[in-house]
N, C-alpha and C positions, 0 to 999 in steps of 0.2 A: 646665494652665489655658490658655496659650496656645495649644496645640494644640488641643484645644476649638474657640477663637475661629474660629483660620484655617480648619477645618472647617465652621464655621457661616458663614463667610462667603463660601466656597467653595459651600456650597448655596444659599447666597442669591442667589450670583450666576447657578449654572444656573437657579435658577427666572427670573430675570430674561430672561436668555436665551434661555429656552425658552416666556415670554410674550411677547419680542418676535417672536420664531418664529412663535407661532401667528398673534400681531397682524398682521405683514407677509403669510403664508398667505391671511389672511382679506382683507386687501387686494387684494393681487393675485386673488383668486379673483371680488371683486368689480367688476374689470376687463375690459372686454372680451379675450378672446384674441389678440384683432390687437395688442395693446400690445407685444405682444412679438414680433412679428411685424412683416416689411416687404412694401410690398403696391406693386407697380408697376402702374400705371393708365398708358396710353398714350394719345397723341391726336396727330391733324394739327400741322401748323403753317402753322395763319393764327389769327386773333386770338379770334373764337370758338369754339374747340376749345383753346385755351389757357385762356379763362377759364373753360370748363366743366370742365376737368380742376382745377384751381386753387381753383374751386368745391369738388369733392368732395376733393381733398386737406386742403384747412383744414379741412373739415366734419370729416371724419373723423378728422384729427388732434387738433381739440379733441376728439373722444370716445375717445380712447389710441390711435387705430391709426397707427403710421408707415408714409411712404407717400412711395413714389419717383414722379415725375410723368416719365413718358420723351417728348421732345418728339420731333415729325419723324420721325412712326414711319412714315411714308408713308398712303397712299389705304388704303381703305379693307380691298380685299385682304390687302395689308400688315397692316394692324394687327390681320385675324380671324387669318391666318398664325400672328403674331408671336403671339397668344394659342394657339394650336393648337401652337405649339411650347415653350411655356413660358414666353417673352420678356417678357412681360407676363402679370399676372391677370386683367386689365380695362378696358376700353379705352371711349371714347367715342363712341358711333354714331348714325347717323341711321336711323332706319328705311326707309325707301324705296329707299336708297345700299346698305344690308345686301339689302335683299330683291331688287333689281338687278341689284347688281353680284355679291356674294357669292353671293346662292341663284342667282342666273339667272331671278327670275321676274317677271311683270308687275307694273307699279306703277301705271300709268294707271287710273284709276276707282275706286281703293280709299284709304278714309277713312281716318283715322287709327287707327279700332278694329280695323278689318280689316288693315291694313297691321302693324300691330302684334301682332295674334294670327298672321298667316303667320309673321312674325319669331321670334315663339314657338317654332310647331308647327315653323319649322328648326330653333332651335338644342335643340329638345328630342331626347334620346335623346344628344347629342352631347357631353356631359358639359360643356355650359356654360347657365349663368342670366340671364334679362335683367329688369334692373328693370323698375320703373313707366315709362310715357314722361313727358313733359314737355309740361305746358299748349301750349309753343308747337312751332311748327314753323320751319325754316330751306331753304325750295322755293322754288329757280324761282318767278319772278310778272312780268306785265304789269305795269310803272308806264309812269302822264302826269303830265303834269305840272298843279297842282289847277282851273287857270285852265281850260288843254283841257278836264279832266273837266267840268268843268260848264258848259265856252260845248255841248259836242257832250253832256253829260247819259248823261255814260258811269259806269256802276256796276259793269259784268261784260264779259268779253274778249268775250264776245257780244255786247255793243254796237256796238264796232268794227265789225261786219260793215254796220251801215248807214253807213257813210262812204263816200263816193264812192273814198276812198283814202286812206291815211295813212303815214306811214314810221319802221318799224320799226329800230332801230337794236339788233345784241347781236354778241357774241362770235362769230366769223367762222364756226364750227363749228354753231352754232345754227340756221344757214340750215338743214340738212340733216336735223337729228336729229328724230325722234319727240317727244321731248319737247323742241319747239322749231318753228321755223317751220312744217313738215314736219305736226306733229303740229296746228299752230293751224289749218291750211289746211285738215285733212280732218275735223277735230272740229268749231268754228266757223267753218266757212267763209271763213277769212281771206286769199281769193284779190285782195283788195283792197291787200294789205300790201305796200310797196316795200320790201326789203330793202336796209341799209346795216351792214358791218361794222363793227364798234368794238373797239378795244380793250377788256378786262375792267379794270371801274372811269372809263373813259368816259362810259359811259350816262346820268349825270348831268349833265354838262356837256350833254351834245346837248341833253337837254332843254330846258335853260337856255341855251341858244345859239341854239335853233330849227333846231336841224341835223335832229333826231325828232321825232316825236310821240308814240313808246312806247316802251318799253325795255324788254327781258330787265334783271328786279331778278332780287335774293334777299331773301327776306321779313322780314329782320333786316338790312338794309343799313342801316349808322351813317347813310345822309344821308338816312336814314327820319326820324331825330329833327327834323329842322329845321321839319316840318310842312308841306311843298310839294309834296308829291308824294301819288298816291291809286294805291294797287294795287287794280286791279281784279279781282274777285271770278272763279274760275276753276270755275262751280258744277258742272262736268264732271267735273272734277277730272284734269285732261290730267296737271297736275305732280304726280299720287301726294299723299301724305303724307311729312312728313320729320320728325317727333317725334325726339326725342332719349333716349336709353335708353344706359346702363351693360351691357356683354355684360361677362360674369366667370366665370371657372373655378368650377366645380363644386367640383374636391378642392381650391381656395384655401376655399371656404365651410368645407367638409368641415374644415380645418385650423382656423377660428377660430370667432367669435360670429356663425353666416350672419346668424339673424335681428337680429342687432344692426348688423351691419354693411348687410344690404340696410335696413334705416331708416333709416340715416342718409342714401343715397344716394336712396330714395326722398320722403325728407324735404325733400332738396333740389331734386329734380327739381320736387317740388309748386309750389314756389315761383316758377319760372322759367315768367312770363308773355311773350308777343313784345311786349309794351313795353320787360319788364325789361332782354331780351335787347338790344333795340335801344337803350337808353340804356348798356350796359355796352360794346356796340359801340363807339358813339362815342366813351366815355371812353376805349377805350386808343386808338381811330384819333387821338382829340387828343395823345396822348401820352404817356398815364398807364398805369402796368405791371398787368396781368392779374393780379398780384400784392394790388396796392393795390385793383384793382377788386374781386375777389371781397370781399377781405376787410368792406371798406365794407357790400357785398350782405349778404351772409352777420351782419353787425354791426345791419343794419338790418330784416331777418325775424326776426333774434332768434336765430339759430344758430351761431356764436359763442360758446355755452354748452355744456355735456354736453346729448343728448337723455335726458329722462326713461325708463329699459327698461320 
C-alpha cells in the first residue's frame, strides 16, 4: 500500500514538472531572443550620443534585450571599425558624418531622404542594417542673436549677404573648410564675413557680448532652449543632413528577434523631435545624468512599457 502511494506521488510530481517545463518553454519562447542575449551599442562621448544610446538601451531593455552601452568608442571611423570587427553590434550615427567621413562621399546639397538612402545603398551588401532615421537632425548651422534677426530681417544664411558686413565668430578650423566659411563664401556669397576664431562652446557668449553677429551652432545646442537665438535657414543645404540612425550587425539580427528588435529602435527614433533633442541637451548640460534624462523621455512617450509585436 505504501509503495503504491510513493509511486503515485512520484508521478505526480513529474507531471508537475513536466507542466512547469512546458509553462517556462512557452514563456521564454514568447520572449524576444535578445532576452538572452547581450547586445553592445556603442557611441561618442559628448552628451547627445550618450543619451541617444541610453535612449535605446532602456527602450530595449524594458522589452527583454540586455544591453551593454560602450561609451568613448571614438569618431565616427572608430565606431564603423569597432562594429566591422565585432566590438560592438550597433553603434550611433549621424548620417552625413557616415556618408563623409566613413563612405568618402559628398554631403552638401543632399536632404535628409537622399542622404539617408546613400547611407543605405553603402552599408548594403556589407552585412550591416540601418534603421529608420530620426525626425531631427544635429548639423552645423548659422545662429544670431533674435534682436539681430529681426532689427537686419534675417530668415536664411542668404540674408546675410545684404549686409554691408557682419562678424562671424566659429571654431578656428571653420575658417577653411567646405562646410564652413570656405563653403558660405562660394555658396551664398559671404564675401562680406569677418572672420573671428572662438573657442568651441564660445559662440554663445560673443553673441551676448557683441563680440559676433553669427555663429557656427549645432542645431540641438542646449543654449537653443533659452529662446534667444534664431538659426537661420541654410535652403542650399551647404551643411548636408545629419539625421540620426542605429547601423547594426546583420548576423547580431540574424542571432535574435530582428524585426522585434529594429522596432523598438525605430520606435524610438520616431519620437525624437529637435525640440526634444534640445531640451534633453540642456537637461544634462544643467547637470542631470543621461541616465535620468532618457528615462523621464522614454516614461513620458509612453515607452517605458513592452512594445505591443
Amino acid at each position: 500500500m505504501r509503495a503504491r502511494a510513493l509511486v503515485a506521488v512520484v508521478a505526480l510530481g513529474a507531471a508537475l514538472l513536466t507542466a512547469c517545463g512546458e509553462n517556462s518553454e512557452r514563456d521564454a519562447s514568447q520572449q524576444p531572443q535578445g532576452a538572452r542575449l547581450r547586445v553592445t551599442i556603442g557611441t561618442q562621448e559628448f552628451p547627445e550620443a550618450l543619451v541617444l544610446g541610453e535612449l535605446w538601451r532602456q527602450a530595449l531593455a524594458v522589452n527583454g534585450y540586455t544591453v551593454n552601452l560602450r561609451k568613448a568608442v571614438g569618431p565616427a571611423e572608430d565606431l564603423d571599425q569597432a562594429l566591422r570587427d565585432g566590438e560592438v553590434d550597433g553603434y550611433v550615427a549621424y548620417t552625413g558624418t557616415v556618408l563623409s567621413i566613413v563612405a568618402g562621399e559628398e554631403v552638401s546639397g543632399l536632404d535628409p531622404e537622399q542622404t539617408y538612402d546613400a547611407v543605405r545603398d553603402y552599408y548594403e551588401g556589407q552585412d550591416m542594417v540601418v534603421s529608420e532615421q530620426t525626425p531631427f537632425e544635429n548639423k552645423d548651422a548659422i545662429a544670431v542673436a533674435d534682436a539681430f534677426a529681426e532689427e537686419n530681417r534675417l530668415t536664411s544664411i542668404a540674408d546675410l549677404a545684404d549686409l554691408d558686413s557682419f562678424v562671424l565668430g566659429a571654431r578656428p578650423e571653420f575658417e577653411d573648410l567646405q562646410l564652413g566659411l570656405a563653403g558660405l563664401q562660394e555658396v551664398y556669397g559671404l564675401d562680406n564675413a569677418q572672420f573671428v576664431p572662438a573657442q568651441l562652446g564660445d559662440q554663445y557668449a560673443m553673441l551676448d557680448d557683441g563680440d559676433a553677429d553669427a555663429v557656427d551652432a549645432f542645431t540641438t545646442d542646449p543654449q537653443l532652449s533659452g529662446g534667444r537665438y534664431t538659426l537661420l535657414d541654410d535652403p542650399e543645404l551647404l551643411f548636408g543632413s545629419q539625421n540620426v540612425v542605429m547601423v547594426v550587425d546583420q548576423g547580431k539580427l540574424d542571432s535574435i528577434d530582428s524585426e522585434a528588435f529594429m522596432n523598438v529602435i525605430d520606435t524610438v527614433n520616431s519620437e525624437l523631435s529637435e525640440d526634444a533633442m534640445v531640451e534633453m541637451n540642456a537637461e544634462v548640460t544643467d547637470g542631470r545624468s543621461e541616465v535620468d534624462v532618457a528615462r523621464s523621455f522614454l516614461r513620458r512617450v509612453g515607452l517605458m512599457t513592452p512594445l505591443r509585436s
